[in-house]
N, C-alpha and C positions, 0 to 999 in steps of 0.2 A: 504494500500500500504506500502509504507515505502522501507527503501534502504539498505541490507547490504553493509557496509564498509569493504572493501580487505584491506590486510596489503600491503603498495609496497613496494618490495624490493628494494635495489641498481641495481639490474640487469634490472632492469625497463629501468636505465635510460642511454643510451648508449652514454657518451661523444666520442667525437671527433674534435681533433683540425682545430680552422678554421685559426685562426692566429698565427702563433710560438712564441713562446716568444722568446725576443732577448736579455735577459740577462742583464738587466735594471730595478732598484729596485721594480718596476710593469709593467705588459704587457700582451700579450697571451689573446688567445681569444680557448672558446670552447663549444660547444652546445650538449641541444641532445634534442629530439624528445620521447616523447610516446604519449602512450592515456592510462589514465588513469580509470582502468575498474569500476565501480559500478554496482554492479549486484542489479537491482530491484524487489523486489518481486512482482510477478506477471506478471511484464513486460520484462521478460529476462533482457538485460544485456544494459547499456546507457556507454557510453564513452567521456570521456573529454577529447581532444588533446592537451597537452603542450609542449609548446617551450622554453627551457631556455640555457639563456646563461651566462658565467661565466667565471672569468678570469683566464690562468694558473697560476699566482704568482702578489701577492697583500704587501704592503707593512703590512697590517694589520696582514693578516693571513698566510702570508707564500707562498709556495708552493701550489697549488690545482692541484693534480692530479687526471685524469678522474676519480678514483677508489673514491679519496677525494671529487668529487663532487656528485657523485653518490650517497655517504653517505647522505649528506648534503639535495640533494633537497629528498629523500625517507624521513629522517627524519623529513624538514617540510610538504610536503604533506600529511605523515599521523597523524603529527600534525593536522594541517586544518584539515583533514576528521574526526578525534574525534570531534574536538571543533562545526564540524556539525552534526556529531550524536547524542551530549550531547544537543544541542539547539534547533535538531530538523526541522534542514533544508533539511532534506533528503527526504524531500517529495515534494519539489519543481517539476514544470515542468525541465525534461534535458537540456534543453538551458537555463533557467534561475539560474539552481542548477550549471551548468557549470563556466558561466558569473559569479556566485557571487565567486566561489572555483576559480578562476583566480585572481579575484580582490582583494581578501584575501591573494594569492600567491606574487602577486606585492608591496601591502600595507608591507607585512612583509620583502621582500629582502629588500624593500625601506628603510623602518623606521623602525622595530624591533631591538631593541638593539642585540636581538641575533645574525646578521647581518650584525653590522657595520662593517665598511669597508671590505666586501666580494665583492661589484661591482658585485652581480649579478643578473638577468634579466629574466623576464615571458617577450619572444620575443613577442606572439602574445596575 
């Protein structure tokens, strides 16, 4: 079996503001929504839905504009999906390979130094 890894782009990930910012050293609020494809060998194609949310403007990092976060989550998702092709988790059952590539997503907005003070969120 085994899993080719997709590059994802920015365009993957379609922010949209949920809350405005109002002009206050941090605030705003904005999400977006994909599913993330992995195409399986053998078994067509398995999907992982994420939800992430992210602030417009952080005292940390500035500004985050939709285009800026779109950067942001493509680059660490296809972080993660190396760091699971190199280890070799790509063979997992899809709800399991799913759950762990999520939990990997949260663990690093959370605590990755890369991330600090970004405030942002795997919703589900």
């Amino acid at each position: 079996m085994g899993c080719n890894i997709s590059a994802f782009e920015p365009s993957n990930f379609k922010f949209v503001t949920i809350v405005a910012y109002d002009g206050t050293v941090a605030g705003g609020w904005q999400e977006a929504q994909t599913g993330l494809v992995f195409r399986r060998n053998g078994r067509g194609v398995d999907a992982c839905m994420v939800h992430i949310g992210m602030p417009l403007q952080t005292e940390a990092w500035g500004k985050i504009s939709p285009e800026r976060a779109a950067l942001i989550s493509s680059d660490l998702v296809n972080r993660i999906a190396a760091k699971f092709y190199e280890e070799g988790l790509t063979d997992l059952p899809p709800g399991v390979f799913c759950e762990k590539f999520k939990a990997e997503m949260r663990q690093r907005f959370e605590k990755a130094e890369d991330y600090n003070g970004l405030g942002a969120r795997l919703m589900n």
